[in-house]
Each structure stands twice: as structure tokens, then as C-alpha cells.
C-alpha positions as CSV (number, residue, x, y, z in Angstrom):
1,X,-17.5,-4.0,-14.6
2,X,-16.4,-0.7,-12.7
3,X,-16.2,2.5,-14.6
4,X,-14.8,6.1,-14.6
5,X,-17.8,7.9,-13.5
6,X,-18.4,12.3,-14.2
7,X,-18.5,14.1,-11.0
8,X,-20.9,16.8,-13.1
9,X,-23.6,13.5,-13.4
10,X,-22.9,11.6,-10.3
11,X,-21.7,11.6,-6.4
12,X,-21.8,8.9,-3.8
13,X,-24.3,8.8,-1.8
14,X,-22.8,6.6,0.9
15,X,-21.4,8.4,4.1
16,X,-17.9,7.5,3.8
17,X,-16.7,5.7,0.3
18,X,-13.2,5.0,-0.9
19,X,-12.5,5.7,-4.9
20,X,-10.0,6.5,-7.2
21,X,-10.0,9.8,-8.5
22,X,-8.8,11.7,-11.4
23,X,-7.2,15.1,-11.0
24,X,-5.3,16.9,-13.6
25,X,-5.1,13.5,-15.5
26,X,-3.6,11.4,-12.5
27,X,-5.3,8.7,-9.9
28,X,-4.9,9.2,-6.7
29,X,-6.6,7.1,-3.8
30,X,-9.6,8.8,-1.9
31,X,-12.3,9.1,0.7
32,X,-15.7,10.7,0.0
33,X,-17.4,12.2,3.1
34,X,-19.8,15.0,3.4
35,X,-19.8,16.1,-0.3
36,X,-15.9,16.7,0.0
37,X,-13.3,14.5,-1.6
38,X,-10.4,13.8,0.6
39,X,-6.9,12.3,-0.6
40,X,-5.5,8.8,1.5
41,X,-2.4,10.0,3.5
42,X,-1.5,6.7,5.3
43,X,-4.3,7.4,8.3
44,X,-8.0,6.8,8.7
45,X,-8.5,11.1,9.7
46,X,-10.1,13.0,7.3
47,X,-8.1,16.3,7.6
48,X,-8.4,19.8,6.2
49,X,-5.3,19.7,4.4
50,X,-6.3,16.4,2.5
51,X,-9.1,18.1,0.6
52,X,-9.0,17.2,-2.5
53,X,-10.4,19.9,-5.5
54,X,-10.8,19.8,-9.5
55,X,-11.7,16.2,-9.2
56,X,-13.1,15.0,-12.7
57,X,-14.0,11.7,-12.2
58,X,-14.3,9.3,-9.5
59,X,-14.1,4.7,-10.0
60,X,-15.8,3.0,-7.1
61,X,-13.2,0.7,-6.0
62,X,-12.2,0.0,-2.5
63,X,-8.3,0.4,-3.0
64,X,-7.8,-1.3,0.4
65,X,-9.1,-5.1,-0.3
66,X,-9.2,-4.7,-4.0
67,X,-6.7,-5.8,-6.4
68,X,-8.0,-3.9,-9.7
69,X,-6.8,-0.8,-10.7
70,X,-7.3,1.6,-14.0
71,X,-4.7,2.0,-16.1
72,X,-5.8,5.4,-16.6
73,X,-8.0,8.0,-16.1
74,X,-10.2,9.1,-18.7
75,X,-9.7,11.9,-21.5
76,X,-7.0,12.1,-24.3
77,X,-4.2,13.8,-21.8
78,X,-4.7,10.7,-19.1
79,X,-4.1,8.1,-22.2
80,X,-0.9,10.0,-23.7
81,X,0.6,10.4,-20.3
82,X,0.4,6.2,-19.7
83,X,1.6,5.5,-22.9
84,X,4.7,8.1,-22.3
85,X,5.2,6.2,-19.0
86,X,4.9,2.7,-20.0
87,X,7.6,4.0,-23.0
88,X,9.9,5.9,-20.6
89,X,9.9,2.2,-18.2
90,X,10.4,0.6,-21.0
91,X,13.4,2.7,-22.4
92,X,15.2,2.1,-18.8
93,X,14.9,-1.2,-18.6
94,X,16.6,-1.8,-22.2
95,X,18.9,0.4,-21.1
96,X,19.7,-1.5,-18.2
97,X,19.7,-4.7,-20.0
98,X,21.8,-3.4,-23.4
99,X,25.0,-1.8,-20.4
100,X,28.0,-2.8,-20.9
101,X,29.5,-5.8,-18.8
102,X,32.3,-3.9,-17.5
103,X,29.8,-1.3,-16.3
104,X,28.7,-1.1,-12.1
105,X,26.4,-4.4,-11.0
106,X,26.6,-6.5,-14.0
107,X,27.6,-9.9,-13.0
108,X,25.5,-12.3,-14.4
109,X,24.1,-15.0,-12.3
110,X,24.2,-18.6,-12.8
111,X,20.4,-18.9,-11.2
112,X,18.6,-15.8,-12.7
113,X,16.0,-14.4,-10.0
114,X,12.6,-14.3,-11.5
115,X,9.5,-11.5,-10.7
116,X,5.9,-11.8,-11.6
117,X,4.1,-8.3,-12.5
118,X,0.2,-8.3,-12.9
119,X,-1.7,-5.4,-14.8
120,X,-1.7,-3.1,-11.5
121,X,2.0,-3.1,-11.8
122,X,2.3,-5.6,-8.3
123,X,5.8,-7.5,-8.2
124,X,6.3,-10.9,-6.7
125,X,8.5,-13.4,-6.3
126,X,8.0,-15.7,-9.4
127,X,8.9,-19.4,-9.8
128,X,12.1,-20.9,-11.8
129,X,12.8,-19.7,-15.6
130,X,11.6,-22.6,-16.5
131,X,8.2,-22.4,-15.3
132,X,5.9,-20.1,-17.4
133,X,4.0,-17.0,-15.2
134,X,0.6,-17.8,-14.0
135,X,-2.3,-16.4,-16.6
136,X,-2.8,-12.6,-16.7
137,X,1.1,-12.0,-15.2
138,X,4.3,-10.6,-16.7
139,X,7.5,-12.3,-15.9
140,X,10.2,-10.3,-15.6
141,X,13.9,-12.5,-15.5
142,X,16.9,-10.5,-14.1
143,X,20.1,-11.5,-15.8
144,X,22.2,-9.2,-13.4
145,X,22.7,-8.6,-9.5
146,X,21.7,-4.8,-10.5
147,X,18.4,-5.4,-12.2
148,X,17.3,-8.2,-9.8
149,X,17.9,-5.6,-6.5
150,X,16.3,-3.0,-8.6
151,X,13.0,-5.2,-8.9
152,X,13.5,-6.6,-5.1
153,X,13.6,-2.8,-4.0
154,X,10.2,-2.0,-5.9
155,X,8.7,-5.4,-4.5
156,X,10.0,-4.2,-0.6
157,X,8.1,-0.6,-1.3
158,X,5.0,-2.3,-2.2
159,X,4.9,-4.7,0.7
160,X,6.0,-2.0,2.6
161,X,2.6,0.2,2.2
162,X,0.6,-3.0,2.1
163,X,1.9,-3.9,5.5
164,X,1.0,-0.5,6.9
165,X,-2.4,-0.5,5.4
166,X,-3.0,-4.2,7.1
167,X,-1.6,-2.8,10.5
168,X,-3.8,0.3,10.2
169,X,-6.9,-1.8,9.6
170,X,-6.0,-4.2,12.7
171,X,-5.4,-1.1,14.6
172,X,-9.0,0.9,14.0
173,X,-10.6,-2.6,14.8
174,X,-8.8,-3.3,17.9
175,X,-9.0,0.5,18.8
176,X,-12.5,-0.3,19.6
177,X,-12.4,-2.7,22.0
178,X,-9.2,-1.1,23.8
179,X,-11.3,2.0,24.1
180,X,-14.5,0.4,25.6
181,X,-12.0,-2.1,28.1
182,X,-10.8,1.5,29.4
183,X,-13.9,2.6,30.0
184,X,-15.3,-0.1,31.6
185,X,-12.2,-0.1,33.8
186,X,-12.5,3.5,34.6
187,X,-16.1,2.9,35.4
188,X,-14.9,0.0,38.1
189,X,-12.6,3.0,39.6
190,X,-14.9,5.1,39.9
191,X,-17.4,2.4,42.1
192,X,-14.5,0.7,43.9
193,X,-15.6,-1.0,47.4
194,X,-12.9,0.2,49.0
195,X,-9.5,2.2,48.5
196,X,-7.6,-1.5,47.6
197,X,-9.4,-2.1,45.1
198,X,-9.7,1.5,43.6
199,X,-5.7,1.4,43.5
200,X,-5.3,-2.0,41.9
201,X,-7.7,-0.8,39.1
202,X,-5.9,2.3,38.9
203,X,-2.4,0.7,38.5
204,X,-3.8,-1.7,36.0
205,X,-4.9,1.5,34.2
206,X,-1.3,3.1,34.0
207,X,0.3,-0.2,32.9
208,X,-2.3,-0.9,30.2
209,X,-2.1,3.1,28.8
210,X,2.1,2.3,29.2
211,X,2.3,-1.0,27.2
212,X,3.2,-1.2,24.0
213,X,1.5,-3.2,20.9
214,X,3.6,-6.4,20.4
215,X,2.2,-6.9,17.1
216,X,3.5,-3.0,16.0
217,X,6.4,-3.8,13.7
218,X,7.7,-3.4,10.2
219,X,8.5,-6.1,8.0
220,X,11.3,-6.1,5.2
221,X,12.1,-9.2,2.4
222,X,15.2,-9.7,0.9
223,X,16.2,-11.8,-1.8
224,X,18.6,-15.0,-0.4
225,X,21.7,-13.4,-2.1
226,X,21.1,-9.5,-0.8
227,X,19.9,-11.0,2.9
228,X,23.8,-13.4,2.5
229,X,25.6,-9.9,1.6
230,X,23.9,-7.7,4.4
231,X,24.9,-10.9,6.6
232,X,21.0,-11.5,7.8
């Protein structure tokens, strides 16, 4: 079982680590390298503007294949603050579900959508009312076209960074091999037999550095109804 560990007691020892941190009461994904904490800004560079200072405490968890997460940092302040969150969430979703009918996206639907929610706060697409959530999940029903886009919006954001995270993964891997195939290319230039040869490696060269990835996109998910409105 993983737990908040006191920077004041103990560090990492490996070269390059991802945690969670706490600072000023709040997690925040990071790398440890070289003694220095650094926060995760979407890239595998550890820049100078990243640093992060006043870290606390640190959780060994690798944030990019694991799925646990705390639900707070540690200390009185860090436990207050979730509690005031989980309260203020709650507090808009009754308000959202006690509106009037008369009052913006209130239609109620004849098949209500359904979301799973795990303890890390992860939305899915759930199964039919009907069907009770999987163990250790939260099913959320939406009764109106407005709470069921407002879920579908949260569930797009999270896929959204997910898919980013996979593509940047693929890309430091393949990064690799694209670097040494250049090399080994420019290597071939450089001992060419004969100036034919030479220019067919070199043309090869500008249209490899000129292609683009065909596996580069972004991915969006819709539920049926938004993706029959937006005409998809």
C-alpha cells in the first residue's frame, strides 16, 4: 500500500521518478531528477520554469500507467479543503437536479444516459439504469439533456489528456528509432559510391524530415444524441 512520504525523511533515489506531490495542500503530478522536483506540463522536457519548490510530501505512483490516486494530501488543511470540494460538487449537482423544468436544458429523456465514476473521479460511459455499476464505481443517471452534456463534457476532457499522454509515450518510443534510421541514412550519404546514389539518399532524407505522422490526431466522443445534433 503506497503512502504520503516527508520530503524532511526521504527522497528518491532513482534518476528520474514520477510522484504526486503535495504543495500548499494540493497534488500535483511530477518528475524527480537531480535532487529537483519538476511539475508535468504535457511534455517529457524537464524545464527551468517547471521547478517545483515547498514540496511537503511526495506518493510514489507512476501517474502515467496507474489508475490510483490520493484523495488528498496529508495534514488537517489538505483534508478540509477535499471535504469543501466534495460539498461544493455536491451542492451543484442538487442544484442542477432540484431547477425548475421551465428553466434552459431541462427536457427529460425517455432513455436516461448513464456515467460510471471510480474513486479517482474517472467518468465512463455506464451500462442501462437497470444494470447496477461494477464494484468500487459510482453511477451517476442524468435525468436531463443539460446534466448528461455536462458529464459527457468532463468524460471528453479526461479522454482528451489520456490521449495526449498515450500519443506522447508512442512518440518518445518511436523517436528513437526515427533518430537512429536518420543517422544511419546520413551515414550512407556520407559513403555513397557514386553521386546517384548520394542524391537518392539525400532526397529520401528531405521527404522523410517533410512527412507527417499519420497516427498524429486528436480524438473527441460524443454521446449518440449530441453527435445527431452537431449532425456527425
Amino acid at each position: 500500500m503506497t503512502k504520503w512520504i516527508k520530503v524532511d525523511k526521504q527522497m528518491p533515489d532513482a534518476e528520474t521518478l514520477r510522484a504526486v506531490v503535495s504543495v500548499h495542500g494540493g497534488e500535483r503530478r511530477a518528475w524527480f531528477s537531480k535532487g529537483q522536483w519538476y511539475e508535468y506540463d504535457g511534455t517529457f522536457f524537464l524545464t527551468e520554469k517547471n521547478k517545483i519548490d515547498g514540496v511537503t510530501h511526495w506518493l510514489p505512483i507512476d501517474w502515467m500507467t496507474s489508475k490510483e490516486w490520493p484523495q488528498y494530501a496529508p495534514g488537517l488543511r489538505s483534508r478540509l479543503r477535499y471535504f469543501w470540494q466534495r460539498l461544493i460538487y455536491g451542492a451543484q449537482d442538487m442544484a442542477y437536479d432540484l431547477r425548475p423544468n421551465g428553466w434552459g436544458k431541462t427536457a427529460q429523456m425517455s432513455k436516461k444516459p448513464v456515467f460510471y465514476k471510480d474513486s479517482s473521479g474517472k467518468i465512463m460511459s455506464g451500462m442501462p439504469e437497470s444494470i447496477p455499476a461494477p464494484k468500487g464505481y459510482e453511477k451517476i443517471v442524468c435525468g436531463s439533456a443539460l446534466e448528461a452534456e455536462r458529464y459527457s463534457s468532463m468524460q471528453r476532457q479526461q479522454e482528451r489528456f489520456e490521449h495526449r499522454a498515450e500519443q506522447e509515450r508512442r512518440g518518445a518510443i518511436e523517436a528513437e528509432f526515427i533518430g537512429q534510421i536518420r543517422s544511419d541514412r546520413r551515414t550512407l550519404i556520407a559513403n555513397a559510391r557514386n553521386n546517384r546514389n548520394r542524391d537518392f539518399l539525400r532526397r529520401a532524407e528531405e521527404m522523410s524530415a517533410g512527412r507527417q505522422d499519420p497516427t498524429a490526431y486528436e480524438r473527441e466522443s460524443h454521446l449518440h444524441a449530441e453527435a445527431f445534433e452537431d449532425r456527425h
